[in-house]
C-alpha positions as CSV (number, residue, x, y, z in Angstrom):
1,X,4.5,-7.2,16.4
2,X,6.5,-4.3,18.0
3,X,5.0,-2.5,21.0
4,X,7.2,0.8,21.5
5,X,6.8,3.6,24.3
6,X,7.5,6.8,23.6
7,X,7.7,10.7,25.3
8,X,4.2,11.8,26.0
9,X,4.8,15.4,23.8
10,X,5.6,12.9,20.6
11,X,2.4,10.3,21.9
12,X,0.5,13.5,21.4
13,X,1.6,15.2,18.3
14,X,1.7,11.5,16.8
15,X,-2.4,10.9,17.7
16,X,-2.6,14.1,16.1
17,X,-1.5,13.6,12.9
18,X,-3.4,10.5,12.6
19,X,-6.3,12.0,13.6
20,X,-5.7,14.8,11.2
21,X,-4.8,13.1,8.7
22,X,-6.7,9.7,9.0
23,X,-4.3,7.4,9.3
24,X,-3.3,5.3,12.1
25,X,-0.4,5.9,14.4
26,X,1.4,2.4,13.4
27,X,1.3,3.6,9.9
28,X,3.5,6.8,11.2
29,X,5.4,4.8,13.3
30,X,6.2,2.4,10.7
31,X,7.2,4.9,8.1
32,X,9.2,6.3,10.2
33,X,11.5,3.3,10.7
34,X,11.6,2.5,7.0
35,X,12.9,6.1,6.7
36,X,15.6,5.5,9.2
37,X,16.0,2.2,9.0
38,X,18.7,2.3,6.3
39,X,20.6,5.3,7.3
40,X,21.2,3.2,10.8
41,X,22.4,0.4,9.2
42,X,24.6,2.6,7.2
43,X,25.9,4.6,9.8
44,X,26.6,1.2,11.8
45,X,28.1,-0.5,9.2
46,X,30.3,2.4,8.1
47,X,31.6,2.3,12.2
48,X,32.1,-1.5,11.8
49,X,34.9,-0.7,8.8
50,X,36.6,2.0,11.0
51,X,36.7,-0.4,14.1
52,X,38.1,-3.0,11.7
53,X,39.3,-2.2,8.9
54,X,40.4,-5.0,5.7
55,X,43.4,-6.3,5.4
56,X,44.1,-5.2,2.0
57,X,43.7,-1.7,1.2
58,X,43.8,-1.3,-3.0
59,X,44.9,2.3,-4.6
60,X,42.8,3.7,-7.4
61,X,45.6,2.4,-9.8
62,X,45.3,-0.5,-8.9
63,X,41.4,-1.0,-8.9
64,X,41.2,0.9,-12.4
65,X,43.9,-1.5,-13.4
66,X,41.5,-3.8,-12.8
67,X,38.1,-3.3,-14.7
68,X,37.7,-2.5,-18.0
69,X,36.8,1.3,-18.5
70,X,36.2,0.8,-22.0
71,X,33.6,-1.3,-21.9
């Protein structure tokens, strides 16, 4: 359960759209976060590794060196 308050301009325009379009508000709300949910964790993540980054850095050489491209 997640209770959430929001602006009262986006409270409105999201009652709205449910009403218009007979769906609830939680269903907007939630598919909103699925939406985002990933970029977040991707944007986050991607800060992580710049804050700390591995101790081994490999060159493309190196990496194509190996796998097995012909495959």
């Amino acid at each position: 359960m997640l209770a959430i308050r929001l602006p009262e301009e986006i409270e409105k325009r999201l009652g709205d759209l449910a009403e218009k379009t007979g769906r609830t508000k939680s269903f907007y709300a939630r598919e909103a976060i699925m939406e985002h949910l990933e970029d977040l964790e991707d944007y986050y993540l991607a800060v992580h590794r710049l804050e700390n980054p591995p101790e081994r850095v490999w060159s493309l050489e190196e990496l194509e060196q190996g796998i097995d491209l012909e495959s």
